[in-house]
C-alpha positions in Angstrom: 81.9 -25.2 14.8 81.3 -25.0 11.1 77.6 -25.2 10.1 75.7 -23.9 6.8 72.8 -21.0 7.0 70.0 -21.6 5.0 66.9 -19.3 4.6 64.3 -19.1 2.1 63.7 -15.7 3.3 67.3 -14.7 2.5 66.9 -16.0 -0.8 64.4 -14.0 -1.9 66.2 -11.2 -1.0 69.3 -12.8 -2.9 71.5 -13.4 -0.7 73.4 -17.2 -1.0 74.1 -19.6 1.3 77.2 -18.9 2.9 79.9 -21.0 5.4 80.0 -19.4 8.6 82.9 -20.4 11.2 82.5 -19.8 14.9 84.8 -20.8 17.3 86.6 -19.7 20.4 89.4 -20.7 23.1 89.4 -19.5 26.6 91.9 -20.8 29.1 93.1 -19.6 33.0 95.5 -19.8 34.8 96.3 -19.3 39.0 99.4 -20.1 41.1 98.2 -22.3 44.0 98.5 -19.1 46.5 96.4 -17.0 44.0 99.7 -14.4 43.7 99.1 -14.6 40.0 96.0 -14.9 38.2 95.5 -15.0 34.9 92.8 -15.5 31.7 93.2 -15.7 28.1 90.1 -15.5 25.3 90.6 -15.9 21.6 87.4 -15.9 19.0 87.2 -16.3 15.1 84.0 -15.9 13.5 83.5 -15.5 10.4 81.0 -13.1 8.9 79.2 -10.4 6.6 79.9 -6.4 7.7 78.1 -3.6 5.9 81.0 -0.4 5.5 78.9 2.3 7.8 77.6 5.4 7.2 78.0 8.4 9.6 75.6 10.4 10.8 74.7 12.0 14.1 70.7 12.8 15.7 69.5 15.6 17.5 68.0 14.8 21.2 67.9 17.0 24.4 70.1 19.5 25.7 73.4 17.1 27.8 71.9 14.1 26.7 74.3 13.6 23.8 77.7 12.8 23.5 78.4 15.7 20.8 77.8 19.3 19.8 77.7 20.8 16.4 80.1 24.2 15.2 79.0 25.5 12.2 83.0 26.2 11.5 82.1 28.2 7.9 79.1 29.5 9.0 76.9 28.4 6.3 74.3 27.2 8.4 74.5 23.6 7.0 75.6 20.5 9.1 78.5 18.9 7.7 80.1 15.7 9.4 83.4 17.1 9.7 81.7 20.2 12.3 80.5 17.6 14.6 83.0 17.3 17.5 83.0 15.1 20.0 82.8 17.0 23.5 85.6 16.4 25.4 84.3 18.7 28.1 81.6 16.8 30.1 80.1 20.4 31.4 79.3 21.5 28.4 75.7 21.3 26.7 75.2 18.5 23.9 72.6 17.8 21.7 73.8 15.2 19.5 74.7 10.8 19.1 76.7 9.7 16.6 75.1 6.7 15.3 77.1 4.5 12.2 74.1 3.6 9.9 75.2 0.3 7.8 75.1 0.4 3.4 73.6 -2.4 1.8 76.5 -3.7 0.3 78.0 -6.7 2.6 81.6 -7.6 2.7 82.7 -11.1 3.4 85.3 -10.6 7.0 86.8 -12.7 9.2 86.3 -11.0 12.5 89.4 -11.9 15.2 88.8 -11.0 19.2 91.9 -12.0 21.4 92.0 -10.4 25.5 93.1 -11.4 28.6 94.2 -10.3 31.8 97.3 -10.5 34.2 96.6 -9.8 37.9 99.8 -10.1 40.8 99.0 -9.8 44.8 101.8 -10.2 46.7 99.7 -9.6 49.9 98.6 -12.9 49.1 102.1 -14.3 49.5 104.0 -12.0 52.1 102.9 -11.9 55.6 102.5 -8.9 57.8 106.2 -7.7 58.8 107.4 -5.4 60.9 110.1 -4.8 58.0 109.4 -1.9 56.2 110.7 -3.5 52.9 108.5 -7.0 53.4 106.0 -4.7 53.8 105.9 -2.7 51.1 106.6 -5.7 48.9 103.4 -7.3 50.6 101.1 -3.7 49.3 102.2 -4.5 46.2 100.1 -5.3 42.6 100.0 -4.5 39.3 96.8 -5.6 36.7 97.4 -5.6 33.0 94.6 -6.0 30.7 94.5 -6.2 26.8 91.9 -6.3 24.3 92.5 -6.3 20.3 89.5 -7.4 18.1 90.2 -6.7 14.0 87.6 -8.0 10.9 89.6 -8.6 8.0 88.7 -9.2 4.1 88.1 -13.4 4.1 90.2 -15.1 2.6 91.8 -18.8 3.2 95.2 -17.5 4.1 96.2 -19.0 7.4 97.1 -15.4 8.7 93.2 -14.1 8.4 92.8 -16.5 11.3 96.0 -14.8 13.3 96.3 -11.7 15.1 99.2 -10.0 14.9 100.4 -8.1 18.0 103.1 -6.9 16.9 101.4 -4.7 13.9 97.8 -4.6 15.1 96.9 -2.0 12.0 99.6 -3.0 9.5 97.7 -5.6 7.8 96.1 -4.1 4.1 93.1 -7.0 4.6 92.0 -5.0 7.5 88.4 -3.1 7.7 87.5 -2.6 11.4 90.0 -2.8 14.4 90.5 -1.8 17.8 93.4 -2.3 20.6 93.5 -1.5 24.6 96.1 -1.8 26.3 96.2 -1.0 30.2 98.3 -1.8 32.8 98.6 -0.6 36.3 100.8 -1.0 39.3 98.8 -0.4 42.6 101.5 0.5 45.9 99.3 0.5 49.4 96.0 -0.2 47.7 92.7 0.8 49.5 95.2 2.0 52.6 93.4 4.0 55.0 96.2 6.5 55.0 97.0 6.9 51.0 98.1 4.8 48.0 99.6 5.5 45.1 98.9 3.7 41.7 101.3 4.4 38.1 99.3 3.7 35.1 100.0 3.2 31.2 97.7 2.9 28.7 97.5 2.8 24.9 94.4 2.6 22.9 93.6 2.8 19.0 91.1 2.3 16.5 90.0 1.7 12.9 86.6 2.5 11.8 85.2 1.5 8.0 83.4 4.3 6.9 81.3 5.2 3.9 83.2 8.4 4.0 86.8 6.8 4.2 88.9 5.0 7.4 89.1 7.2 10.5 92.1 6.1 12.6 92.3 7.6 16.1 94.5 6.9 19.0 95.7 7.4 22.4 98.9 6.6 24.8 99.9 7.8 28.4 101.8 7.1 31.0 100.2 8.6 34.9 100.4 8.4 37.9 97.6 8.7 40.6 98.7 9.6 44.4 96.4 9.9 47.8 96.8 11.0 51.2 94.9 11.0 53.8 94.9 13.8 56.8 92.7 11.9 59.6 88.7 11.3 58.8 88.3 14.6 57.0 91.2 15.8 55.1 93.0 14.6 51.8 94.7 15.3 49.3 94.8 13.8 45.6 97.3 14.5 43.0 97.1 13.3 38.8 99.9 13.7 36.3 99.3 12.8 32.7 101.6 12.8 29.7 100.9 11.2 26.6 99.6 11.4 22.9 96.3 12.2 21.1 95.9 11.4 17.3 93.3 11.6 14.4 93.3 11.0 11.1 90.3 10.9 8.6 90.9 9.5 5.0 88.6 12.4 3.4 88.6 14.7 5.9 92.1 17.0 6.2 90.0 19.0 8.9 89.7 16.0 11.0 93.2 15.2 11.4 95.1 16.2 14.5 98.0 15.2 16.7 98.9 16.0 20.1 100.7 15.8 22.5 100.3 16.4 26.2 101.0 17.2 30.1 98.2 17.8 33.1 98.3 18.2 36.7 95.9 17.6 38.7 95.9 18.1 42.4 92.8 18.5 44.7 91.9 18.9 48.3 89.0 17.2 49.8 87.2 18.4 52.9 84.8 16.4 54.6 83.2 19.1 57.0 80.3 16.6 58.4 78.3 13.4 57.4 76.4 15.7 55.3 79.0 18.4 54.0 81.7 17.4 51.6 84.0 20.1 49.9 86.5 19.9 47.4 89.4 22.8 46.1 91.6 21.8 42.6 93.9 23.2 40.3 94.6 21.9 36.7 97.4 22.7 34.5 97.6 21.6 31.1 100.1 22.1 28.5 98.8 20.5 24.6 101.6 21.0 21.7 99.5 19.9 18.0 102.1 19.2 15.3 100.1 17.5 12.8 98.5 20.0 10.9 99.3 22.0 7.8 98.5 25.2 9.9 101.9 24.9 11.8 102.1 24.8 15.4 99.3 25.5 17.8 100.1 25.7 21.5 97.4 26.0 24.5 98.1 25.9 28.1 95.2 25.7 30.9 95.0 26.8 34.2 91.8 25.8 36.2 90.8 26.3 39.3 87.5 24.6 40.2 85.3 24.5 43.7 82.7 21.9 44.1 80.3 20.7 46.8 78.2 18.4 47.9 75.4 18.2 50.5 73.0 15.7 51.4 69.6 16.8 52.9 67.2 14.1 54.3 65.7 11.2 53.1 68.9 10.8 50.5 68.1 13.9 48.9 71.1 15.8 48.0 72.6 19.0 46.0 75.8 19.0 44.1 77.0 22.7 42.9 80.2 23.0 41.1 82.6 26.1 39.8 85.3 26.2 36.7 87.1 29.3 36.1 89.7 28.3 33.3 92.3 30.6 31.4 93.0 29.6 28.1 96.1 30.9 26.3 96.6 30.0 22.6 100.2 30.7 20.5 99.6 29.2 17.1 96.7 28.2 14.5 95.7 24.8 13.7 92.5 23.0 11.9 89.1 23.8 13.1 89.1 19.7 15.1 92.8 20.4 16.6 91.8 23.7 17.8 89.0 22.3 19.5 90.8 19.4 21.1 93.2 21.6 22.0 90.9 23.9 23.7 88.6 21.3 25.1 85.7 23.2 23.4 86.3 26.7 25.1 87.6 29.8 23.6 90.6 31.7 24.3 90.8 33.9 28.1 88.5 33.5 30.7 86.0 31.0 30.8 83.5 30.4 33.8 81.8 26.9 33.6 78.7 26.4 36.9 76.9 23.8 37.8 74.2 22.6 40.2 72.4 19.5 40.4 69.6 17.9 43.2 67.8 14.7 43.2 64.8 14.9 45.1 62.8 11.8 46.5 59.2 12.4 45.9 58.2 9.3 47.3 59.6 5.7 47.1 59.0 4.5 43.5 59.3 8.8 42.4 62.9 10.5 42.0 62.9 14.1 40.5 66.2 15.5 39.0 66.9 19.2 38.6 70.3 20.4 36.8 71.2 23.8 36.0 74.3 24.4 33.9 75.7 28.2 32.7 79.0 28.8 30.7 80.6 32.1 29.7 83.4 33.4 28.2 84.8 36.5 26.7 83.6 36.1 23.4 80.5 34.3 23.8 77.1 34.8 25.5 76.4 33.7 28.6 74.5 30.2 28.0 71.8 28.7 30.9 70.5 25.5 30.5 67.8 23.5 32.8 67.3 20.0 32.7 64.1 18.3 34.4 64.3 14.1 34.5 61.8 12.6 36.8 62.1 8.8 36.9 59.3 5.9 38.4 60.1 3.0 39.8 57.9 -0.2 39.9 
């Protein structure tokens, strides 16, 4: 559809009329058996973006998404000490918004997804051979997602996405791409299932302060097995890539790459009691930094429970104790993805948690969080949330 805006508002203001373009295409498609299922969507619309300013707010203790390190301890906030936390136990205190400029640029904004999904228990009855049968527990799901806003122009390509070079185009401003794909074996099985994943995902922000580019590709695999009712045991390996790079901001920049394992035993002790024993081991290699080579391996071992009382109140406790050992500098971000925001030797991470049913429209929520380590203070933090229902 193709259709003029007009407002004698805008005007004022002195902004012109301007052509704006919307259109879209979606399409599906199924074998009669439903084996394969898929769905494809593709949208241009044209439009005004604002480049975007960052800055990030202060709120309550674990209600953001970030945490500030004065890295030069001058006791002012600069953008490039704000670090996302890649550690969910540890205590934020700040969002990242992206605050739009007044000056608009004309874009052509692109959004092409779709999804393949293959069943083959849909197709194979059950067998008594072993190989029909594991055939029939078979399916994989792919997904993909790439949007991109490009300068406008009337070149038939600003219409176009290009797969092939997602964030090669120079008209680009803003783009992102996800890619996931998994293949499922024994799905959902009572007794285990094991599922091989690969995923690639990468981004393009246009910033006041200059293009940030970050990215992300794995390949993992996921494995369960179950020991009767109460027993199992879970297993995660992980290798892949980590990469960021700020125009203006050398301190920003990072790449690295990685291993993890992590298994974990679950113990269901009654309908009330669940327990559950892991180890983690992580091995992180950054080479993109002027520093040289930084090297950090993990080992964790963590213990958490969780016990429901009556009337669905419950109490979750959870222990980290993680040794960090470092070989190598890097940039004050690398270091900290590296480390996952702790500091070299010992750390302790705790955690306990209860919702509480007051009534039936009242829930109450206590959290209690502590973190140590060798070179820091201990820090304790409480959290009270109580939350009415009408």
């Amino acid at each position: 559809r193709n259709f003029k805006v007009q407002d004698a508002k805008f005007n004022d203001r002195g902004l012109l009329n301007s052509q704006t373009l919307i259109t879209n295409f979606q399409g599906s498609w199924a074998t009669k058996s439903r084996v394969i299922f898929s769905n494809l969507l593709y949208e241009v619309t044209s439009e005004q973006i604002a480049r975007k300013q960052v800055a990030y707010i202060e709120v309550y203790p674990g209600q953001g998404d970030y945490e500030w390190i004065d890295a030069d301890s001058n006791g002012v906030q600069a953008l490039d000490e704000f670090q996302y936390s890649v550690n969910p136990s540890r205590s934020n205190f700040y969002v990242r918004i992206l605050i739009p400029s007044s000056q608009l640029f004309p874009t052509t904004a692109l959004n092409f997804s779709g999804n393949l999904k293959v069943d083959l228990k849909k197709a194979i009855k059950r067998s008594e051979n072993p190989m029909l049968e594991f055939l029939r527990n078979t399916s994989a799901v792919s997904n993909f997602r790439v949007t991109q806003k490009k300068a406008a122009a009337d070149e038939l390509s600003t219409y176009l996405v290009n797969l092939g070079n997602v964030f090669g185009d120079t008209s680009l401003l803003d783009a992102q791409y996800t890619l996931r794909q998994d293949l499922y074996f024994f799905r959902n099985d009572p007794i285990g299932d094991l599922k091989f994943s690969y995923g690639d995902n990468k981004s393009k922000l246009f910033l006041v302060s200059g293009d940030e580019t970050r990215s992300l590709q794995y390949w993992g695999g996921d494995q369960r097995l179950n020991f009767g009712k109460s027993k199992s045991l879970e297993n995660e390996i992980q290798i892949g890539t980590k990469s960021s790079k700020a125009a203006n901001f050398e301190s920003r920049s990072y790449d690295i790459s990685y291993v993890e394992v992590k298994p974990r035993l679950n113990f269901q002790l009654s309908r009330k009691l669940r327990l559950t024993a892991g180890y983690d081991y992580k091995h992180k290699v950054n080479l993109g930094d002027s520093l040289g080579k930084a090297t950090v391996n993990f080992h964790k071992i963590s213990l958490d429970a969780k016990w429901n009382l009556k009337d669905r109140n419950n109490i979750f406790a959870k222990l980290e104790l993680i040794k960090v050992g470092q070989t190598g500098e890097a940039g004050f971000s690398a270091l900290y993805e590296l480390r996952e925001s702790l500091q070299p030797g010992f750390n302790g991470i705790w955690q306990v948690f209860s919702t509480i049913y007051l009534s039936k429209s009242l829930e109450l929520g206590l959290t209690y969080d502590g973190r140590a380590s060798e070179s820091k203070k201990t820090l304790h933090t409480g959290r009270v949330q109580l939350k009415a229902f009408f």
